[in-house]
PyMOL commands that place a pseudoatom at each C-alpha (Angstrom):
pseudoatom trace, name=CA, resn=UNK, resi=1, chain=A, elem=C, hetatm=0, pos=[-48.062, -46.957, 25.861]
pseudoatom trace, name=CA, resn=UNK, resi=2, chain=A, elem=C, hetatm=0, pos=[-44.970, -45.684, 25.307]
pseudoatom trace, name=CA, resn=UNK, resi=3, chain=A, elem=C, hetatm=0, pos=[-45.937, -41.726, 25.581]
pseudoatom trace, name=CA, resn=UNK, resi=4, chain=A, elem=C, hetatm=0, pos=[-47.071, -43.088, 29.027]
pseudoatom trace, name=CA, resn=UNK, resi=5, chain=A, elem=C, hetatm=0, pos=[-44.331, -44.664, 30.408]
pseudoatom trace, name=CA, resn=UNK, resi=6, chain=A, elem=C, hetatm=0, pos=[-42.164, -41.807, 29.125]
pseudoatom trace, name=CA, resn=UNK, resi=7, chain=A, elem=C, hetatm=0, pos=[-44.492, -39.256, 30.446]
pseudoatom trace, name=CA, resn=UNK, resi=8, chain=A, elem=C, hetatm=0, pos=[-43.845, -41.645, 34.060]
pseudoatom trace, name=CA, resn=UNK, resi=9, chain=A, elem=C, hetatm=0, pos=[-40.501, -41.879, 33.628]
pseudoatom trace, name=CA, resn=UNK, resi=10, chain=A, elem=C, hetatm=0, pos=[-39.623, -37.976, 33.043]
pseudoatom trace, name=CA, resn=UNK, resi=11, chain=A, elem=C, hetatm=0, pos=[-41.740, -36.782, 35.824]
pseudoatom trace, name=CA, resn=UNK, resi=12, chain=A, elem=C, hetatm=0, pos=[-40.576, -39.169, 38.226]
pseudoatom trace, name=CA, resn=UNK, resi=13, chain=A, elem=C, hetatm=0, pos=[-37.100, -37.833, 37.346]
pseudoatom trace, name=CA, resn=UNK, resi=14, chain=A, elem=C, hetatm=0, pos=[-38.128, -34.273, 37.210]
pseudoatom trace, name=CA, resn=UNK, resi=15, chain=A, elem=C, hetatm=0, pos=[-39.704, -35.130, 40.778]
pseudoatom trace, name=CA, resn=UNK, resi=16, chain=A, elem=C, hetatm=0, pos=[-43.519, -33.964, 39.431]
pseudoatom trace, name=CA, resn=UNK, resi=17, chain=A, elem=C, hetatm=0, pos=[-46.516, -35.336, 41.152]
pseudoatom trace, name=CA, resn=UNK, resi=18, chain=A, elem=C, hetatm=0, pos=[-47.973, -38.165, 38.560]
pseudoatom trace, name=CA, resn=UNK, resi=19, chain=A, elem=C, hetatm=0, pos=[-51.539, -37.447, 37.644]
pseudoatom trace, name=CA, resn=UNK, resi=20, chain=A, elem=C, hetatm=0, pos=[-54.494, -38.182, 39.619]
pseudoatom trace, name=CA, resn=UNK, resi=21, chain=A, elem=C, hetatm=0, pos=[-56.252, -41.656, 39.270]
pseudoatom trace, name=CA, resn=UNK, resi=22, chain=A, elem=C, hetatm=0, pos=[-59.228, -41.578, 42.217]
pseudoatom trace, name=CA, resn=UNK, resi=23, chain=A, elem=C, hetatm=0, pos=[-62.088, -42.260, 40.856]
pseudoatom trace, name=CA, resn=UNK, resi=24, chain=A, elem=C, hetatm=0, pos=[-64.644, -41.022, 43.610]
pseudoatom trace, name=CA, resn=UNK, resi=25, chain=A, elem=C, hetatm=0, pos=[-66.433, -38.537, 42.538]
pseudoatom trace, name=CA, resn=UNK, resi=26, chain=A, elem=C, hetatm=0, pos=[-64.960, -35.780, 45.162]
pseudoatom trace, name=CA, resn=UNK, resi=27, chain=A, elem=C, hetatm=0, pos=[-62.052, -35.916, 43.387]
pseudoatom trace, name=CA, resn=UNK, resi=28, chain=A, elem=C, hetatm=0, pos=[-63.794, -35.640, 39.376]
pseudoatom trace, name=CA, resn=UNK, resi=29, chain=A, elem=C, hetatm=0, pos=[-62.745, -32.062, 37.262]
pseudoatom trace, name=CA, resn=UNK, resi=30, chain=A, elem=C, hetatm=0, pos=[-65.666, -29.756, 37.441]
pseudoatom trace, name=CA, resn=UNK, resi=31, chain=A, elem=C, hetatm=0, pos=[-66.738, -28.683, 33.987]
pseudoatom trace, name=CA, resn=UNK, resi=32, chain=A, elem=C, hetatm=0, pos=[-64.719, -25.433, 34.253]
pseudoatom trace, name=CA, resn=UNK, resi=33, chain=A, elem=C, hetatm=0, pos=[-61.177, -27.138, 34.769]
pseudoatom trace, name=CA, resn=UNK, resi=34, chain=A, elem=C, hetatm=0, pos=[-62.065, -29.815, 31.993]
pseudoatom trace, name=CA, resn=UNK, resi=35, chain=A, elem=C, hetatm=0, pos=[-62.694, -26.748, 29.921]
pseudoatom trace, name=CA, resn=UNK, resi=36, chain=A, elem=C, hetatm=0, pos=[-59.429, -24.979, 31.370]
pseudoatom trace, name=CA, resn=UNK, resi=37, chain=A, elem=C, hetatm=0, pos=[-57.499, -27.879, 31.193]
pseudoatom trace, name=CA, resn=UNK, resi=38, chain=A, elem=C, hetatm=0, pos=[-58.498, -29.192, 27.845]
pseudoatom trace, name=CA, resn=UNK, resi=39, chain=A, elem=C, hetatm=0, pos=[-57.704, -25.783, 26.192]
pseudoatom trace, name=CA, resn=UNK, resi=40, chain=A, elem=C, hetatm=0, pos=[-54.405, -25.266, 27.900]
pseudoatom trace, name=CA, resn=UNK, resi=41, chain=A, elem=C, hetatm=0, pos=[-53.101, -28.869, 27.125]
pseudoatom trace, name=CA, resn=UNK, resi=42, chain=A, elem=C, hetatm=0, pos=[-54.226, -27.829, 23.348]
pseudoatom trace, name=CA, resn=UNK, resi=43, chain=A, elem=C, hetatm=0, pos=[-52.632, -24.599, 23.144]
pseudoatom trace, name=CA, resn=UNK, resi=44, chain=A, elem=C, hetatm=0, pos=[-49.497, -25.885, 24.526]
pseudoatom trace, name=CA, resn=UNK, resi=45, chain=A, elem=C, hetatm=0, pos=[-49.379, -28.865, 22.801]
pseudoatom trace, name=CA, resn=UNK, resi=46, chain=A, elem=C, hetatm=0, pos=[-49.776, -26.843, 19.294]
pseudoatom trace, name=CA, resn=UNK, resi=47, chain=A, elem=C, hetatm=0, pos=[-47.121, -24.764, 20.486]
pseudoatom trace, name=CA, resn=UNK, resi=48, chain=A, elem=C, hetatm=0, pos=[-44.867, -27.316, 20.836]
pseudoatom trace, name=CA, resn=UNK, resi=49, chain=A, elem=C, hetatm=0, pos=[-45.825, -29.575, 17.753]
pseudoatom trace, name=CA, resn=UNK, resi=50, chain=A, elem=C, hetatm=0, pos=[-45.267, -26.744, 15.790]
pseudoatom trace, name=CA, resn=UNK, resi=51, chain=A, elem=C, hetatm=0, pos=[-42.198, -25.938, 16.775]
pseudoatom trace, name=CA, resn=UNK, resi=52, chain=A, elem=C, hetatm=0, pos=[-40.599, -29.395, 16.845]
pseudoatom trace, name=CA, resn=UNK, resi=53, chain=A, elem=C, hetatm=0, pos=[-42.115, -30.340, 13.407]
pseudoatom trace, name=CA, resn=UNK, resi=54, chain=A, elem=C, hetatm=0, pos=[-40.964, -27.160, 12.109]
pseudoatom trace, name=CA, resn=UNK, resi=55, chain=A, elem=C, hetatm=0, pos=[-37.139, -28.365, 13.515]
pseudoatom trace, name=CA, resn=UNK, resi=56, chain=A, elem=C, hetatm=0, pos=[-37.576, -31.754, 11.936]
pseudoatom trace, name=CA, resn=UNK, resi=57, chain=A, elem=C, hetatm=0, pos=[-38.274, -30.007, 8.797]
pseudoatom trace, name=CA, resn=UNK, resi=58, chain=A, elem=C, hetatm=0, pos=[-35.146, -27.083, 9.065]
pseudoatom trace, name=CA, resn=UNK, resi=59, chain=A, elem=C, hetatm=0, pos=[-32.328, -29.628, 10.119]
pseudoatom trace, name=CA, resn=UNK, resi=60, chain=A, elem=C, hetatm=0, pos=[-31.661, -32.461, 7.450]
pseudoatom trace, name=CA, resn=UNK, resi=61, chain=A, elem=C, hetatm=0, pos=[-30.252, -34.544, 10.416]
pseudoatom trace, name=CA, resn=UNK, resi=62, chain=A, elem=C, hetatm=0, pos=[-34.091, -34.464, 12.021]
pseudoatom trace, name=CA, resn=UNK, resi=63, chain=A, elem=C, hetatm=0, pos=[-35.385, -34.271, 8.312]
pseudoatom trace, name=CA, resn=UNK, resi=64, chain=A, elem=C, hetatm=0, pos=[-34.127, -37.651, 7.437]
pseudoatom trace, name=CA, resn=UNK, resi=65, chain=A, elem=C, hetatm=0, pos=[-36.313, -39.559, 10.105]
pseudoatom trace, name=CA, resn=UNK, resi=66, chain=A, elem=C, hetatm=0, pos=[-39.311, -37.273, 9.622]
pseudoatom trace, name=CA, resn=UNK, resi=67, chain=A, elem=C, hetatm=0, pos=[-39.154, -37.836, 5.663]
pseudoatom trace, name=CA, resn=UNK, resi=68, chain=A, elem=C, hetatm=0, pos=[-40.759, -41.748, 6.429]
pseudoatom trace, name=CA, resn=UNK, resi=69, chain=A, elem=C, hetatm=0, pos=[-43.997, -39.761, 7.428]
pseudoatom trace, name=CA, resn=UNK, resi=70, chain=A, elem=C, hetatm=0, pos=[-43.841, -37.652, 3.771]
pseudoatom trace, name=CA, resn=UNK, resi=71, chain=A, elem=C, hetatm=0, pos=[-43.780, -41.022, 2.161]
pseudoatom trace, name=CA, resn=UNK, resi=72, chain=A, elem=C, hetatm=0, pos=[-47.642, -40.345, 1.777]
pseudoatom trace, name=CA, resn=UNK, resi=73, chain=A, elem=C, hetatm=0, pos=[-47.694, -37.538, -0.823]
pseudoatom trace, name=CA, resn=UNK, resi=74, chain=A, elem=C, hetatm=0, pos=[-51.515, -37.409, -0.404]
pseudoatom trace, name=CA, resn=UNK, resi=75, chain=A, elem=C, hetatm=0, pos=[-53.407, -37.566, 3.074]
pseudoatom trace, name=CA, resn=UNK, resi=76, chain=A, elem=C, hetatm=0, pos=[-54.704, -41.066, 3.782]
pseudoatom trace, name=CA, resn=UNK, resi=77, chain=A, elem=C, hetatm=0, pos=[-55.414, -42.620, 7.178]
pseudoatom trace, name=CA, resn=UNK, resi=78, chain=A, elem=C, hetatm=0, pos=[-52.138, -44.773, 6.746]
pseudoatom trace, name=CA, resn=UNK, resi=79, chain=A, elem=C, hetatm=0, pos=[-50.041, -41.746, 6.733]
pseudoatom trace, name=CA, resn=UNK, resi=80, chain=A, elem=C, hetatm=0, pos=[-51.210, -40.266, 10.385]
pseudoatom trace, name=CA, resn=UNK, resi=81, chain=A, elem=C, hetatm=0, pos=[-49.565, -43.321, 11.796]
pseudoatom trace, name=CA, resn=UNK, resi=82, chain=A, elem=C, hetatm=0, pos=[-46.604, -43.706, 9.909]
pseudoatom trace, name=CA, resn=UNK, resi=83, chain=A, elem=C, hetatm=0, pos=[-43.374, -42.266, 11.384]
pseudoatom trace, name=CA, resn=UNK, resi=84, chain=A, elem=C, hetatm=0, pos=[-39.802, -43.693, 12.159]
pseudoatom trace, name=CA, resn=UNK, resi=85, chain=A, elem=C, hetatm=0, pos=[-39.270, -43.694, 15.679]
pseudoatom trace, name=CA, resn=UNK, resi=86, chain=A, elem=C, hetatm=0, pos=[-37.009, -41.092, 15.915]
pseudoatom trace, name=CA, resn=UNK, resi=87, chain=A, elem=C, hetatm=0, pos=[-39.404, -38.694, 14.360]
pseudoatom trace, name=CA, resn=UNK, resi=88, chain=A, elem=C, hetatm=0, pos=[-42.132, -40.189, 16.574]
pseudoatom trace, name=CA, resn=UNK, resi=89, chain=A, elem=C, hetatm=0, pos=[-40.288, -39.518, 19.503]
pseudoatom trace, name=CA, resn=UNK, resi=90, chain=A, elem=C, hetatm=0, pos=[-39.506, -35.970, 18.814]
pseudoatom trace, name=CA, resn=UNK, resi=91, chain=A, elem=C, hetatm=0, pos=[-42.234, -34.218, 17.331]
pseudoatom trace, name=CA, resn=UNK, resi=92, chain=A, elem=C, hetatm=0, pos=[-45.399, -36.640, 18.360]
pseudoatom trace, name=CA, resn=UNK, resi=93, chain=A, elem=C, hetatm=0, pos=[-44.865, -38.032, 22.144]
pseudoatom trace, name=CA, resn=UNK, resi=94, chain=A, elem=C, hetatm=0, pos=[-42.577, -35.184, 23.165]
pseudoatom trace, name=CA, resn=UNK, resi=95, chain=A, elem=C, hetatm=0, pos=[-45.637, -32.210, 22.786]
pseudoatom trace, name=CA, resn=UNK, resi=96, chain=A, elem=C, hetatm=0, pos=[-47.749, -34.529, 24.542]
pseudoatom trace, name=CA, resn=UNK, resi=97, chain=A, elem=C, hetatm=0, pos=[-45.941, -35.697, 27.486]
pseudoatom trace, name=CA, resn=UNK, resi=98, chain=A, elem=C, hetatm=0, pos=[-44.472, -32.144, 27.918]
pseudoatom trace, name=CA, resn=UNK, resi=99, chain=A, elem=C, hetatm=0, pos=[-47.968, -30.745, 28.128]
pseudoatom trace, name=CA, resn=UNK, resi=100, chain=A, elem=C, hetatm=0, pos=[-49.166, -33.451, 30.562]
pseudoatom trace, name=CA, resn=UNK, resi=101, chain=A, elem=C, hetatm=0, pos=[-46.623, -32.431, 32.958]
pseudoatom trace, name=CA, resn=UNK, resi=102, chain=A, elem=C, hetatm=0, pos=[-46.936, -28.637, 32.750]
pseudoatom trace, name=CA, resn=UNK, resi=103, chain=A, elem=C, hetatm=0, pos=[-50.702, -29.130, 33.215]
pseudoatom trace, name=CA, resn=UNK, resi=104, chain=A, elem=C, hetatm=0, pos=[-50.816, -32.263, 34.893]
pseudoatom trace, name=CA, resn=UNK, resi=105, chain=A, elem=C, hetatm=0, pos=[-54.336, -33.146, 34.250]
pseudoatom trace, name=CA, resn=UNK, resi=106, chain=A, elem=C, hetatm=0, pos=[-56.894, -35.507, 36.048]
pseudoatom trace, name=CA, resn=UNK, resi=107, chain=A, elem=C, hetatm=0, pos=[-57.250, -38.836, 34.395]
pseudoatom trace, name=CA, resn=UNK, resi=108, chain=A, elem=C, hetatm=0, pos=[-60.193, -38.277, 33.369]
pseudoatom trace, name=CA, resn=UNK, resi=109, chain=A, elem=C, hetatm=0, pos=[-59.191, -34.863, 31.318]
pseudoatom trace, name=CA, resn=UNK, resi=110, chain=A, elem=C, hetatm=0, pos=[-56.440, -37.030, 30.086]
pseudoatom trace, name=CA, resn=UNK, resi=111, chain=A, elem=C, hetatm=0, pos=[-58.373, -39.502, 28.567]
pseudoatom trace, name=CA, resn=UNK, resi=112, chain=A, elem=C, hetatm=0, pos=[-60.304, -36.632, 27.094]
pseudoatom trace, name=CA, resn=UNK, resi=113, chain=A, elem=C, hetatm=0, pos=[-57.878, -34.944, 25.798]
pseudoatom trace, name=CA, resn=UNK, resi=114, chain=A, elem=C, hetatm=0, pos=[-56.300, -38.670, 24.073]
pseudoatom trace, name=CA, resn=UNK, resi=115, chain=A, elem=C, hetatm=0, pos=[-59.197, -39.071, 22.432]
pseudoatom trace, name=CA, resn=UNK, resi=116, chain=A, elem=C, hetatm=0, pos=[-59.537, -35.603, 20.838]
pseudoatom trace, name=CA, resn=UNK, resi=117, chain=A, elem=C, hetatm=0, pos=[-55.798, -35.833, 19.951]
pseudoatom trace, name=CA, resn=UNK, resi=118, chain=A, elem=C, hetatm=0, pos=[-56.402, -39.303, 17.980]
pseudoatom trace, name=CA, resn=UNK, resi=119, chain=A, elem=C, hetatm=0, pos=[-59.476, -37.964, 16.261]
pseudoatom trace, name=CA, resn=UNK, resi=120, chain=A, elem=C, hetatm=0, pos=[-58.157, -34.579, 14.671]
pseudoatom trace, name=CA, resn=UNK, resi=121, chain=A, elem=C, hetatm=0, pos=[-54.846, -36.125, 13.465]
pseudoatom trace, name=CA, resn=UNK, resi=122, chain=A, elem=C, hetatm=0, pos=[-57.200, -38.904, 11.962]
pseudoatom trace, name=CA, resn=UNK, resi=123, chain=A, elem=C, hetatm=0, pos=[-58.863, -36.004, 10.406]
pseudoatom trace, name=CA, resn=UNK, resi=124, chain=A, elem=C, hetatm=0, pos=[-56.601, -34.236, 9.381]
pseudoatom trace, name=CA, resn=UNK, resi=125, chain=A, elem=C, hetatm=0, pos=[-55.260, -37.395, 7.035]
pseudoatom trace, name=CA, resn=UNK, resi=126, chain=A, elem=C, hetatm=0, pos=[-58.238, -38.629, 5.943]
pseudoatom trace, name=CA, resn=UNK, resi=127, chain=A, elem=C, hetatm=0, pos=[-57.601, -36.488, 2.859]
pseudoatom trace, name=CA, resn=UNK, resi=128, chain=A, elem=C, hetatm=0, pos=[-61.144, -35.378, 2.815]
pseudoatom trace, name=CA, resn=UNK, resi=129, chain=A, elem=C, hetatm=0, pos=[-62.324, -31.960, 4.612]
pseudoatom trace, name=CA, resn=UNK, resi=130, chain=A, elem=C, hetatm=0, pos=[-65.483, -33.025, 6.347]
pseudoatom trace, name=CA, resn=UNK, resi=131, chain=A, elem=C, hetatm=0, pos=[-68.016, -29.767, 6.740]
pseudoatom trace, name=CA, resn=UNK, resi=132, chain=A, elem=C, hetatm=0, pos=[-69.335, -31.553, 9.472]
pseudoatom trace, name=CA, resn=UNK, resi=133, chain=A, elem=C, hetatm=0, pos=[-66.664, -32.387, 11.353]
pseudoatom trace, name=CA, resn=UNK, resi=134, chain=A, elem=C, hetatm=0, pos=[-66.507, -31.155, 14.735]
pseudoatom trace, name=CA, resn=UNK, resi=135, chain=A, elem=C, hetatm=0, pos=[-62.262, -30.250, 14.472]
pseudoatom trace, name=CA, resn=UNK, resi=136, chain=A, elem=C, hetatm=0, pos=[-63.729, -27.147, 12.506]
pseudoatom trace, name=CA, resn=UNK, resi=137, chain=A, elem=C, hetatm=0, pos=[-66.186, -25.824, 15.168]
pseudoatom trace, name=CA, resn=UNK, resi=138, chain=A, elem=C, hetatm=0, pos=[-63.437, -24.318, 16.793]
pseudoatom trace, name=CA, resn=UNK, resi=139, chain=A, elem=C, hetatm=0, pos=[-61.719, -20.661, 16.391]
pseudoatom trace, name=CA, resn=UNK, resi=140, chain=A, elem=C, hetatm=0, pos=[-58.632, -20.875, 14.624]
pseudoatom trace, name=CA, resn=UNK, resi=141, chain=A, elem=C, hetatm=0, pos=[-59.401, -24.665, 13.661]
pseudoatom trace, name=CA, resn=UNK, resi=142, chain=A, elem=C, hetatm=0, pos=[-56.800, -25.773, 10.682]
pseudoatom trace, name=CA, resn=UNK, resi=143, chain=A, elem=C, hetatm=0, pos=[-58.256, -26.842, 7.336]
pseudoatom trace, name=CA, resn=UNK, resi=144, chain=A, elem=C, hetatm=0, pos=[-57.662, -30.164, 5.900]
pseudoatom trace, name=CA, resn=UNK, resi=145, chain=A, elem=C, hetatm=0, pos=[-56.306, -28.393, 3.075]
pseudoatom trace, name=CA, resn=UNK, resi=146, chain=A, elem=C, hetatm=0, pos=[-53.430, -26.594, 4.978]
pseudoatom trace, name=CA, resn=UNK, resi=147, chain=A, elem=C, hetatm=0, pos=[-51.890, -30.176, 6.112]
pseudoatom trace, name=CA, resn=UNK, resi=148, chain=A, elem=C, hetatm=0, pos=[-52.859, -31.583, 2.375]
pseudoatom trace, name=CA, resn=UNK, resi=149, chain=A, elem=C, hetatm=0, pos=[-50.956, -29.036, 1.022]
pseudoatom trace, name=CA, resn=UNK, resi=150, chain=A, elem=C, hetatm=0, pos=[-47.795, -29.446, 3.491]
pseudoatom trace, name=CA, resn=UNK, resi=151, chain=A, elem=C, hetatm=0, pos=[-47.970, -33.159, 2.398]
pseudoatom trace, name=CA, resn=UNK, resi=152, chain=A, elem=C, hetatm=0, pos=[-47.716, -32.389, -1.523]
pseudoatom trace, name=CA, resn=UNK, resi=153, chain=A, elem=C, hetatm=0, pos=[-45.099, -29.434, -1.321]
pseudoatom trace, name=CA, resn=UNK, resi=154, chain=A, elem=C, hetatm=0, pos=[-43.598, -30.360, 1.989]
pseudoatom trace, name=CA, resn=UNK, resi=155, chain=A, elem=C, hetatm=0, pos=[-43.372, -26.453, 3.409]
pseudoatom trace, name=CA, resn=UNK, resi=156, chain=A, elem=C, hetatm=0, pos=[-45.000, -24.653, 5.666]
pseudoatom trace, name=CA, resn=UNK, resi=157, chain=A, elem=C, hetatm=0, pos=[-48.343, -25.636, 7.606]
pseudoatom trace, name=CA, resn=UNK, resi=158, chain=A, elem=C, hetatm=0, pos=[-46.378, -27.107, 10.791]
pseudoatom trace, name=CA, resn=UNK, resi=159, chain=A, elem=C, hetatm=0, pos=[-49.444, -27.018, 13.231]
pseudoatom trace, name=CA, resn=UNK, resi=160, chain=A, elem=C, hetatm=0, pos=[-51.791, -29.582, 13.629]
pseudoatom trace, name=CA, resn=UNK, resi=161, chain=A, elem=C, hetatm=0, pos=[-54.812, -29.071, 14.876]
pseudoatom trace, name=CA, resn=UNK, resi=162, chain=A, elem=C, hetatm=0, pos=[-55.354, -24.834, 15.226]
pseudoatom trace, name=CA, resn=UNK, resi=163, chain=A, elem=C, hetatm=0, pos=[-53.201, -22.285, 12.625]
pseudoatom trace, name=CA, resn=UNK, resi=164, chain=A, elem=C, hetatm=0, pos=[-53.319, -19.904, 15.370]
pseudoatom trace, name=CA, resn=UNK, resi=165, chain=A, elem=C, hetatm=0, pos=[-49.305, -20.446, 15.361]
pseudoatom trace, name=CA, resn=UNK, resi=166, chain=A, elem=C, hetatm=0, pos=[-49.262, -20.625, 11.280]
pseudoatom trace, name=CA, resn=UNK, resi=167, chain=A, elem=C, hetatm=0, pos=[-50.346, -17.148, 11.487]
pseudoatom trace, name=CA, resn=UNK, resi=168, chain=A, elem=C, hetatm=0, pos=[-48.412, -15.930, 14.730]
pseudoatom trace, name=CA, resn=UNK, resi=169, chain=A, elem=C, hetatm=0, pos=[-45.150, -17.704, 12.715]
pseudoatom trace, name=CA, resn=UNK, resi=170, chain=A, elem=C, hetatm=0, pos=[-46.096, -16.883, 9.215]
pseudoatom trace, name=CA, resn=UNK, resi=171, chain=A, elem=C, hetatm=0, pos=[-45.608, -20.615, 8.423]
pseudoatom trace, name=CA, resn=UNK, resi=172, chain=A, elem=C, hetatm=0, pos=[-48.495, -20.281, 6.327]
pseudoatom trace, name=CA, resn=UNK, resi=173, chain=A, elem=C, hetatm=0, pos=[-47.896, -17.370, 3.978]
pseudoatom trace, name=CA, resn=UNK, resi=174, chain=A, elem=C, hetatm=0, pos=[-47.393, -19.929, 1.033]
pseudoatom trace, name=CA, resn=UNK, resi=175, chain=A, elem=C, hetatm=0, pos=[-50.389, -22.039, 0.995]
pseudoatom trace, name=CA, resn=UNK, resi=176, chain=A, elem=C, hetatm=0, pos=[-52.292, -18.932, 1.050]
pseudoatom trace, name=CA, resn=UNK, resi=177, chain=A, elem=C, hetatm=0, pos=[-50.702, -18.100, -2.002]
pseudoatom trace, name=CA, resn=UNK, resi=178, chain=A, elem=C, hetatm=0, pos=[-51.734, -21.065, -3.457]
pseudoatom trace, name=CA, resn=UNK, resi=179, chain=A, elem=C, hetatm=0, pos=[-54.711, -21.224, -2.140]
pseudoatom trace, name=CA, resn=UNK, resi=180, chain=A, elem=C, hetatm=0, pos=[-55.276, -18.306, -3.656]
pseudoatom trace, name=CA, resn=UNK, resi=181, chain=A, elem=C, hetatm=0, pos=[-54.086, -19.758, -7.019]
pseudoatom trace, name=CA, resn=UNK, resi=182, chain=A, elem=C, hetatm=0, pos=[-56.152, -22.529, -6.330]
pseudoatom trace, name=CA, resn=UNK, resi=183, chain=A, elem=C, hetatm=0, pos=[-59.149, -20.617, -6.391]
pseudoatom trace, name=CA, resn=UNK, resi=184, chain=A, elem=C, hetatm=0, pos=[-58.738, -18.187, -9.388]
pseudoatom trace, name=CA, resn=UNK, resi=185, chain=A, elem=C, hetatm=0, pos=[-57.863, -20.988, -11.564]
pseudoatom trace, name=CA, resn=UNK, resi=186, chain=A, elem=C, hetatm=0, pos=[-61.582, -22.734, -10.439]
pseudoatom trace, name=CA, resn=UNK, resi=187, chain=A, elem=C, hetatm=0, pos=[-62.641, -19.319, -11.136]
pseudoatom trace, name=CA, resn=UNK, resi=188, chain=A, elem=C, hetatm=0, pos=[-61.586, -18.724, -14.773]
for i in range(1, 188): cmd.bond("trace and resi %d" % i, "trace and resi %d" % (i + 1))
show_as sticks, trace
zoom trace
């Protein structure tokens, strides 16, 4: 509720169209704008997640509020939900209502796109990497392990849902390492 009232509030400011609410059915996405739109609002939105959790990570002053979320040294369900409001404001609602109004979706793509955003942060604190899962049927998908390992050493891994900006950035040069670790010491 209050992403949406936000997201109302800036465009009506920023004198944007809201989004479309008809319901009659010549006024429904076709399958190739839900695809369009969906994948635009993601891209953006990982663009800008990463970016503004990477700031509240670099500036103590932003570091301070997003520290309540690091609480959880270990990825469980609790910890997807649990940020200080200043931290929530910043790096969760602002990606999301930014990419709502540079795409400015139909409803329907919104709702959508909600319930995708809700599931793959669930899954990516659930603290379990499900094979299954369908977060890792796309390209570029982020493993569990990449956000489990930003939760234990607190660096790198700023993304959320696709590393496709981990490896633009290089964000993610040190839980490769580790990974890498990781696995010769499973080896030996």
């Amino acid at each position: 509720p209050v992403a949406t009232l936000l997201k109302c509030y800036l465009m009506d400011v920023a004198g944007v169209d809201g989004p479309s609410f008809n319901t009659d059915t010549d006024h429904w996405p076709t399958q190739t704008e839900l695809l369009r739109d969906n994948t635009l609002l993601t891209l953006i939105h990982e663009f800008l997640f990463h970016s503004t959790h990477r700031l509240m990570h670099t500036y103590p002053s932003l570091y301070k509020y997003h520290k309540v979320h690091h609480e959880y040294k270990q990825n469980v369900f609790q910890a997807s939900q649990h940020n200080h409001p200043i931290d929530y404001i910043i790096s969760i609602a602002s990606p999301v209502v930014l990419s709502l109004m540079i795409i400015q979706p139909h409803s329907f793509t919104q709702f959508q796109w909600a319930i995708y955003l809700i599931y793959t942060n669930l899954d990516d604190h659930v603290g379990y990497s499900f094979p299954f899962s369908p977060v890792r049927w796309f390209p570029f998908a982020a493993l569990t392990q990449e956000h489990e390992f930003h939760h234990c050493v607190n660096i790198g891994c700023f993304s959320s849902k696709l590393d496709v900006f981990e490896r633009l950035f290089g964000t993610n040069v040190k839980f490769i390492l580790w990974e890498e670790k990781r696995r010769m010491k499973e080896d030996v």
